[in-house]
Wavefront OBJ file of the C-alpha trace (Angstrom):
o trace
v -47.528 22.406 6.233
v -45.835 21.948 9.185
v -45.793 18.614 8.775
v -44.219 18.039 5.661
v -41.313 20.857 6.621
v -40.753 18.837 9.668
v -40.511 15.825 7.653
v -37.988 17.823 4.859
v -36.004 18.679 7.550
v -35.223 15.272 9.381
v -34.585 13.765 5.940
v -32.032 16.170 5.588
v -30.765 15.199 9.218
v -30.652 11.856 7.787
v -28.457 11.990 4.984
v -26.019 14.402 6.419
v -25.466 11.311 9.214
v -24.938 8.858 6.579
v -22.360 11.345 4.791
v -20.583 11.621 7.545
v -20.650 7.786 8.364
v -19.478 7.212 4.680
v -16.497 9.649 5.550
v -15.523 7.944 8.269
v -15.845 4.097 6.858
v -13.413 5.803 4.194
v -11.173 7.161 6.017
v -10.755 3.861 8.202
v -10.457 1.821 5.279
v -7.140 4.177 4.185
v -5.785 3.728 7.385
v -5.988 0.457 7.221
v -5.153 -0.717 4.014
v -1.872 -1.935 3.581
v -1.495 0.141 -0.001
v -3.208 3.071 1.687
v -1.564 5.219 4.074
v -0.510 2.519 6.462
v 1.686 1.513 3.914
v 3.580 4.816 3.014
v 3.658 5.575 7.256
v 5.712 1.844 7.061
v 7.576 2.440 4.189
v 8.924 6.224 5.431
v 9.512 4.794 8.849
v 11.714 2.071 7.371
v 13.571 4.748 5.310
v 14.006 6.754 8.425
v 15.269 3.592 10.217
v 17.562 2.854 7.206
v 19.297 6.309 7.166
v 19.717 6.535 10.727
v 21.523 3.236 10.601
v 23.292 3.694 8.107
v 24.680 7.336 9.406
v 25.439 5.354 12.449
v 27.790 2.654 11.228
v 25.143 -0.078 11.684
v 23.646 -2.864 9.688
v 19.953 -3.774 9.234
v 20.300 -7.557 7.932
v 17.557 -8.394 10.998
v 14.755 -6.275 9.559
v 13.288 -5.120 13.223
v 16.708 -4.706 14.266
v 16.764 -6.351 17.125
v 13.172 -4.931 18.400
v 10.049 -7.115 19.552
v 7.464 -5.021 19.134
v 7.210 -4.441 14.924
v 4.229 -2.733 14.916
v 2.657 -5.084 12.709
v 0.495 -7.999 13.796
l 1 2 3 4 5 6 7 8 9 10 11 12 13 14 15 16 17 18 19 20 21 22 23 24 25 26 27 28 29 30 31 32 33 34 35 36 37 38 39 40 41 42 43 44 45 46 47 48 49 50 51 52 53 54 55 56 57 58 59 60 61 62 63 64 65 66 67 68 69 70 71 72 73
C-alpha cells in the first residue's frame, strides 16, 4: 500500500510541474507576441510619446524622435 500511495503522490508532483511549466510557456508567449501584450505596452508608449509631444510644441515626423535605442530589435 505504501507503494502505490507513494506512487499517487509523485504523479501528482508531476503534473502540478508541467502546469506550472504550461503557465509559464504561456505567459512568455504573450509577452512576446507582437499582438499580445508587447504590442499594447508599444502602442500606449507611442501614445504617451505622442501627447507629450504634442503638449510640448514638437513634431514626431522621425518616429524614434531622434533616439537610438527603439526598443525593438
Amino acid at each position: 500500500m505504501k507503494v502505490m500511495r507513494y506512487l499517487e503522490q509523485k504523479a501528482q508532483g508531476m503534473v502540478e510541474y508541467a502546469l506550472i511549466l504550461a503557465f509559464v510557456v504561456g505567459i512568455a508567449v504573450a509577452l512576446t507576441s507582437s499582438s499580445g501584450i508587447k504590442g499594447a505596452i508599444e502602442q500606449t508608449f507611442t501614445n504617451v510619446t505622442n501627447t507629450l509631444n504634442s503638449a510640448n510644441g514638437t513634431s514626431t515626423s522621425g518616429g524614434n524622435n531622434g533616439n537610438a535605442n527603439t526598443g525593438s530589435n
